[in-house]
Each structure stands twice: as C-alpha cells, then as structure tokens.
N, C-alpha and C positions, 0 to 999 in steps of 0.2 A: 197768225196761223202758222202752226210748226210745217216745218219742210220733211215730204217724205222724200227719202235720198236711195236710189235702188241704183244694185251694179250693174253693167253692162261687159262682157268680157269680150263679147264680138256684133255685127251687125244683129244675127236673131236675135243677140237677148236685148240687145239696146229698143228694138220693136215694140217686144213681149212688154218689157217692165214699161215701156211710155203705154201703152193700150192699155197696162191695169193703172194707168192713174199715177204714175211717179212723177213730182213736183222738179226731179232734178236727176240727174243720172253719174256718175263718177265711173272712169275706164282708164286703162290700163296706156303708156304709152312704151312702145317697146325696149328694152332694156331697162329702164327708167322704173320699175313699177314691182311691188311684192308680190307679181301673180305672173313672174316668168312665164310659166308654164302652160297660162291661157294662154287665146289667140290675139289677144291684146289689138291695138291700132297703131299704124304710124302717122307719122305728121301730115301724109299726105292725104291719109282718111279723114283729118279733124273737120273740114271742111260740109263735107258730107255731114257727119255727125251732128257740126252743128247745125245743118239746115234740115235734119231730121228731128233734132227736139228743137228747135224754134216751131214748127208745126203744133208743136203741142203744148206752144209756151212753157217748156222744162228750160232749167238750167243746165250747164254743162262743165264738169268737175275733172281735169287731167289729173292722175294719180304719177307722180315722179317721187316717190315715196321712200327707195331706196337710201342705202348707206353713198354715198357720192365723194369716190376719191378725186384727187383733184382731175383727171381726163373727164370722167363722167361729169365733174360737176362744169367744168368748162365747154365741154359739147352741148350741155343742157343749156347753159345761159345762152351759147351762139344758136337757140333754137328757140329765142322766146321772139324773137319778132316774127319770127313764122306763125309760131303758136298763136300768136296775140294775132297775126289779120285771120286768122283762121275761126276768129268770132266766139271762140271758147271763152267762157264767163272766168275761168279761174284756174290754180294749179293747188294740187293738194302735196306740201313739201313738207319734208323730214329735216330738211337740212335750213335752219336760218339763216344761213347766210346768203341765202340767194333771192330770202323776203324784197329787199329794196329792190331787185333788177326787175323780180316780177311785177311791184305795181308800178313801176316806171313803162313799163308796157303796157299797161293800164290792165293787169290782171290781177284777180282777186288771187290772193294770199293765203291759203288755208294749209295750217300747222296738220301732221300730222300724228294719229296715236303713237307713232312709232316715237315721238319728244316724249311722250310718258306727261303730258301736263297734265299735274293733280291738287294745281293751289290758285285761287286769284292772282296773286304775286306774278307770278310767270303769268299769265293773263296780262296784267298790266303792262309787262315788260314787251308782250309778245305785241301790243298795240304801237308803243311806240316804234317800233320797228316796221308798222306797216301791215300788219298782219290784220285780216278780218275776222278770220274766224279759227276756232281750234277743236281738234278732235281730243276728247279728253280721256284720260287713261280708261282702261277698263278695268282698272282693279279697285275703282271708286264705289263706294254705296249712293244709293239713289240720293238718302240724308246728306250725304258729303257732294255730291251733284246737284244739287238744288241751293245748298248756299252757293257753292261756288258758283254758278252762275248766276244768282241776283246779286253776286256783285262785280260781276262782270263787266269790262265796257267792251268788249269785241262779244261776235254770236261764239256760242260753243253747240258744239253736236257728239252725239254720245253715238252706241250700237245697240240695236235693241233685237237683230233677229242674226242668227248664223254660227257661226265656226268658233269656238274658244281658242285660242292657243295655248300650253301649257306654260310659257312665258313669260314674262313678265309685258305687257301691252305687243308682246309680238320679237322681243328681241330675242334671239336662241343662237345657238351655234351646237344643237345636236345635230343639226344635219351636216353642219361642214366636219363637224370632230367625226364622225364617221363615214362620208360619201365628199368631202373637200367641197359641198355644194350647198352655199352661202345662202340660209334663210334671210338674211339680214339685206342681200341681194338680189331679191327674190325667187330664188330657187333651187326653192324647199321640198325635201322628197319626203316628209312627212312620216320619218322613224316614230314619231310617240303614238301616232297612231297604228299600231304593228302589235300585235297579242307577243309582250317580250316572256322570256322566259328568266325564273333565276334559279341561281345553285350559290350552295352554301357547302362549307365543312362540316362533316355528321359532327352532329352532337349539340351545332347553334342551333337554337328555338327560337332567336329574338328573329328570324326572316318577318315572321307572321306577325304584325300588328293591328287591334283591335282599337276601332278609335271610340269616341263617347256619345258620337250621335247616334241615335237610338235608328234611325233610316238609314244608317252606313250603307253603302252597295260599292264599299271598294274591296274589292272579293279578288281573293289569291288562289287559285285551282292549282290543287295537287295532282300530278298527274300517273299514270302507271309506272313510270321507271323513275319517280321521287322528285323528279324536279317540280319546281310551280311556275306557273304563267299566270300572264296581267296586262289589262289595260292602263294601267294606272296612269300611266304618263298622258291619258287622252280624256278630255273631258268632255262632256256633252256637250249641244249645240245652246247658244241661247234662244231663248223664247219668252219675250216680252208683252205678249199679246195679251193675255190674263189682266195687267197693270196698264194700260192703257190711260186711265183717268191720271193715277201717280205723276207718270212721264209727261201728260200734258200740263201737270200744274208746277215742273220742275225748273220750267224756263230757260228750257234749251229750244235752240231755235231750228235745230235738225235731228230729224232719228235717220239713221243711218242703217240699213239692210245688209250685209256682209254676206259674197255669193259671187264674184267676180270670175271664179274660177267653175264655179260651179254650172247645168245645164237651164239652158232659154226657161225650161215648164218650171221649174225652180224658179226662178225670178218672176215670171210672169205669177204664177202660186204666189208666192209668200207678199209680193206688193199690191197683188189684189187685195189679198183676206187685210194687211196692214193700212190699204184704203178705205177697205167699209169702215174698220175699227174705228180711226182717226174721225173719219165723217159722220159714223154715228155716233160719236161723241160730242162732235161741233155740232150734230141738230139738236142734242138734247141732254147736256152734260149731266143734269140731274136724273133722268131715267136710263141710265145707259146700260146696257145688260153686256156681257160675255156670251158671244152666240157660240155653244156648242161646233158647230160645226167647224165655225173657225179653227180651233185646232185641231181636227178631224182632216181640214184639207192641209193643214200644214203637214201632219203627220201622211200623207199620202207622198210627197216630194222627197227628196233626199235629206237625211238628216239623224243623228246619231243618240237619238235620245236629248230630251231637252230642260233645261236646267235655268235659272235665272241669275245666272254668272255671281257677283258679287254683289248686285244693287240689294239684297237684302241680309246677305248671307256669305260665309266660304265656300266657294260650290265642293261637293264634296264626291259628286257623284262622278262615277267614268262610264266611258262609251265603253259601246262595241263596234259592229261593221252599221251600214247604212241601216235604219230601221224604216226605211218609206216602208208603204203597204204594196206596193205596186213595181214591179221593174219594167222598164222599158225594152223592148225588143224590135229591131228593125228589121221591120217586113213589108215596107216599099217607098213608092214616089210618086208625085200627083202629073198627071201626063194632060190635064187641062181642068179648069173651071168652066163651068158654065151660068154667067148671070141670071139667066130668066129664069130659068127651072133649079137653081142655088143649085147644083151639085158637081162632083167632084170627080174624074174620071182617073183612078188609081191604078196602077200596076203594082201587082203587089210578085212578094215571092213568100207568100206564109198562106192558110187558111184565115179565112174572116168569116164571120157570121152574126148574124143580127144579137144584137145585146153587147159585142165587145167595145171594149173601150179602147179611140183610138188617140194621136198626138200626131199635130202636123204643124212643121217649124219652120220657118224660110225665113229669110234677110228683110221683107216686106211682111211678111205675114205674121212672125214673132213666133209665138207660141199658142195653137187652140187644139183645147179639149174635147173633145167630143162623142157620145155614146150612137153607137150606128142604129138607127132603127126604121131604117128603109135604104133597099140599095136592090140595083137591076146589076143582070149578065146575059148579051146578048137579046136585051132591049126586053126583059122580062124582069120579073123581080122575082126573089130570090132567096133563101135564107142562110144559105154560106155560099162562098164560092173557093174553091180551091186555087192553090199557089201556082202560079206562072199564067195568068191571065190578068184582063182589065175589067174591073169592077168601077160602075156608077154610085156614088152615096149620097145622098143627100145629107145636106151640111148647109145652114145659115149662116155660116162665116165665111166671106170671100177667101182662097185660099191660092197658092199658083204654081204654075209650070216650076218642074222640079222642084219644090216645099219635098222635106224628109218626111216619111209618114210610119209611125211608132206604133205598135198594140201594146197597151199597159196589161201584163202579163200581173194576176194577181200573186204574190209570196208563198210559199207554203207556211 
C-alpha cells in the first residue's frame, strides 16, 4: 500500500490533513527547514506531534532540509537525541553527512529533493550509507520514475500535488541575488512568482518568442507605454490526480503532497480528494473512474492553475495569481459548542445568512467545511443575522471554544 504523505506547517493543519486520512505527516523544524516562513515547530512541540499522529496510526517526517553550514549542521546533530525520545519516526535531510548520526539515533533517514537524486546509482550509494528512503528529483518523467524505482533497494517518494518551483528540484538563488534572502535556507520571498516586466532597445524584436507547442500559454503582454510583462518565471501547480492508476503501478512507496506553507482547508482539501482517489483505486483497480468533482474541489483551494510538471511532458505552462474559486474572509470565532443539539455558538463581525458557505479551523479541530442551512438569534431561527452579534448554527462537526471561523466569499 503506497503512503499518502500530507504537510503540516502548524498544529491546524497537522489536525486537518490526519482527519482526511494522511498515512504520514512531514513538518517543518525551525530554522532547519525550506518553509522559514511558515509557523513550523520546535523540538519542544515534537512531543506532542508525535502523540497526535500516533492516535491516528500516521507516521511522523522532521524536514531539516536546509543548505547546513558547518553551525547549523552542528546544532542539528546536538538535537537528534532530543529529536529521537521525542518518538518522531524519521528526519527528512539534504545534507549526507549526517545520514549515520541519524539512524545511530534510531531515526529514519530520508534524502531529500533538494540531492536532486535522479538515477538508481546514487540510490545504491544512498543505502549504504544508511538512508531509507529518498525523495527523487522532480524533473523526472513518470517512465524514468518507474524504472528507477524497481530497481531500487531503499523506498523512494516522488510529489504528486502542489507548488512547482522554477528551479531545478528547488535550488535557486533569485531570491538572495535580489532580497540577500537564501531560498536554499529557507527563505524564500518568491520573486518568480511576481508579474516581471521587460524592456529592450527599440529596434530588438527577438524579446518576443513563439515556442512550437501548439497549447503555448506563455504569453508576453504588451503594455501602454511599450513595455511587456510575464509570468514566466512561475509555473503552475501540480496536479496528479487525473493519473492515479500510472503512479500506483510506478513502485514508489510514498506520494508526497507539497503545502507546508500553505492554509489548514488546503491540506485538509487536497488529502481528502487524494484519499478517495488512492482508495478507490485499491477497491477496484480495474474499474476505477476519475470523479469529476475531485478536481472541482481541488480547484476550490488555493492553487495557480495546474499542470503535470514533467512526469509526462516539459511543463510549459505559467501561472498567474491564486485561481481557487472561493477566498476566505474572516468574519469571526466560535464562543462554544454544544454536543446534544450539534451546534455552534459564533460571534461573528461580518453578515451571515443561510446558504453561505462557512470554514472553521483550530489546533483540535483542523479544518471543516461547512454550508449553513439552519441557525437561530436570540433563540429563534433566522435567515441572516447581521455583524456584531452571536449566532447559533447547526453543524455535525464538533468544533471549539476560540476555532477561527471563515465565509468562503465566492471570486468575481
């Protein structure tokens, strides 16, 4: 049975993606880790973390995935006996040199994308050393993914949903050649994704190139005072969903979700719909259909247009800004549950009214969706009730004292 491996950037989301079914969770440890920028955990949260996915029989993946000079990698090593009683399955490392200290701790070894491994060879190499498993490049085709893992002797795990980088498996230095702020160190201010402009000397015409795929969408806008602008440096999201069967018969042993940085209903979204998939393919690999809706709910969450990176093709396509369907807009906090009658007593500061769609997130509670279609004010029911008051709603998802609570405002 393949492993579904979903991110966790903080307690919500760590919740959310265990509730939709994640086999394994990977999180950030602070400084240590490519998602600065999230809320990440310290050594002293591991603890916790792990006795929140043991409840749900999940594994549990530290990302220390950074470039590691010698401080860094020296404070990292004096922090694996911690790490190690702290019951975490394993460390997800960039750097081999610190493979043997890790399973001398008795923790699992896992190479990160950031090695670029893209051959059995290095596979081989990376076992003797200790290493269990390895995250393999992402500039691999499915075809070149599939041999190389049957003849693998450590697991490998590939990415099948999330964020492309413009890089090469993740390595860059546009952010530090312009902001001094180390993507390789995790933090990354994410210039390629920024609508760039260029300018040229009148008279060049080669700015403008036309490539040969007949689907091209890398589009150059000219604009009123003659300059052009581009996404170009930003490539869509992946989305593997579609190919489900392929990746099950490619004999990897983890698909991996990329989202670390990313919001709780995110996570909790995309390892749902990537748990039905998986499952209905394990009831019935021969009739297995592509449910419409699946990517329907994908496309509801954040995400930049989606593309199926290299496993088939050069991706050629560029983003733009977020294309969910839905934004999120905070318009209050739940001020109690109530068991026997399921509902939810909310202070809100927005307007609500029956039919909206609402998002309520906590540390316990994760991430739930939910369409209002009953709710009291002042122990009547009700069909809006206006901002600065406490509204009842019934809700079949236990939820709690202080949980954030969202109206998914539709897009224009």
């Amino acid at each position: 049975m393949v492993e579904l491996l979903a991110p966790a950037g903080n307690f919500i989301s760590l919740s959310a993606v265990l509730k939709n079914g994640a086999d394994a969770v990977y999180f950030g440890l602070d400084d240590y880790n490519m998602r600065a920028n999230a809320k990440n955990f310290s050594v002293d949260d591991l603890p916790e973390v792990s006795r929140i996915a043991s409840e749900y029989g999940a594994k549990t993946y530290l990302c220390t995935n950074v470039i590691l000079d010698e401080k860094r990698a020296v404070d990292l090593d004096n922090k694996l006996e911690e790490i190690s009683s702290s019951e975490i399955d394993g460390l997800i490392l960039s750097d081999i040199g610190l493979i043997e200290n890790t399973v001398s701790h008795g923790l699992e070894a896992h190479i990160s994308v950031q090695e670029n491994v893209s051959n059995s060879y290095t596979l081989k190499t990376l076992k003797k050393l200790g290493a269990k498993r390895a995250i393999l490049s992402r500039e691999l085709s499915l075809k070149e993914i599939t041999e190389i893992s049957k003849k693998s002797s450590i697991e490998t795990e590939i990415f099948i949903h999330g964020a492309i980088c413009m890089a090469i498996s993740g390595r860059c230095f546009l952010s530090y050649g312009l902001y001094v702020r180390s993507a390789n160190c995790g933090d990354c201010l994410q210039p390629c994704r920024k609508n760039w402009t260029l300018t040229y000397e009148e008279g060049d015409d080669n700015v403008v190139n036309f490539s040969d795929v007949e689907e091209e969408s890398f589009v150059i806008s000219k604009s009123d005072d003659g300059s052009y602008s581009t996404h170009f440096f930003s490539p869509r999201d992946m989305c593997m969903i579609e190919h489900i069967p392929e990746l099950m018969k490619s004999g990897v042993a983890s698909f991996k979700i990329e989202g670390r940085a990313r919001a709780p209903d995110y996570g909790a979204m995309v390892t749902g719909v990537y748990r039905q998939a998986i499952d209905s393919y394990m009831d019935d690999p021969d009739g297995y259909e592509v449910k419409p809706e699946w990517m329907e709910e994908l496309g509801n969450v954040f995400n930049r247009g989606f593309d199926t990176n290299f496993y088939f093709n050069t991706p050629f396509k560029t983003s733009e800004d977020n294309q969910s369907k839905y934004i999120k807009k905070d318009i209050g906090q739940v001020v109690n549950y109530y068991n026997k009658v399921k509902a939810a007593e909310i202070r809100i500061w927005d307007d609500l009214a029956l039919g909206d769609k609402i998002m309520i997130q906590g540390r316990t509670t994760g991430s739930v969706t939910h369409t209002i279609d009953s709710m009291q004010s002042g122990g009547k029911s009700v069909d809006n009730v206006l901002k600065g008051s406490n509204v009842a709603i019934a809700i079949p998802t236990k939820v709690r004292e202080n949980d954030f609570v969202y109206k998914l405002v539709e897009r224009n």
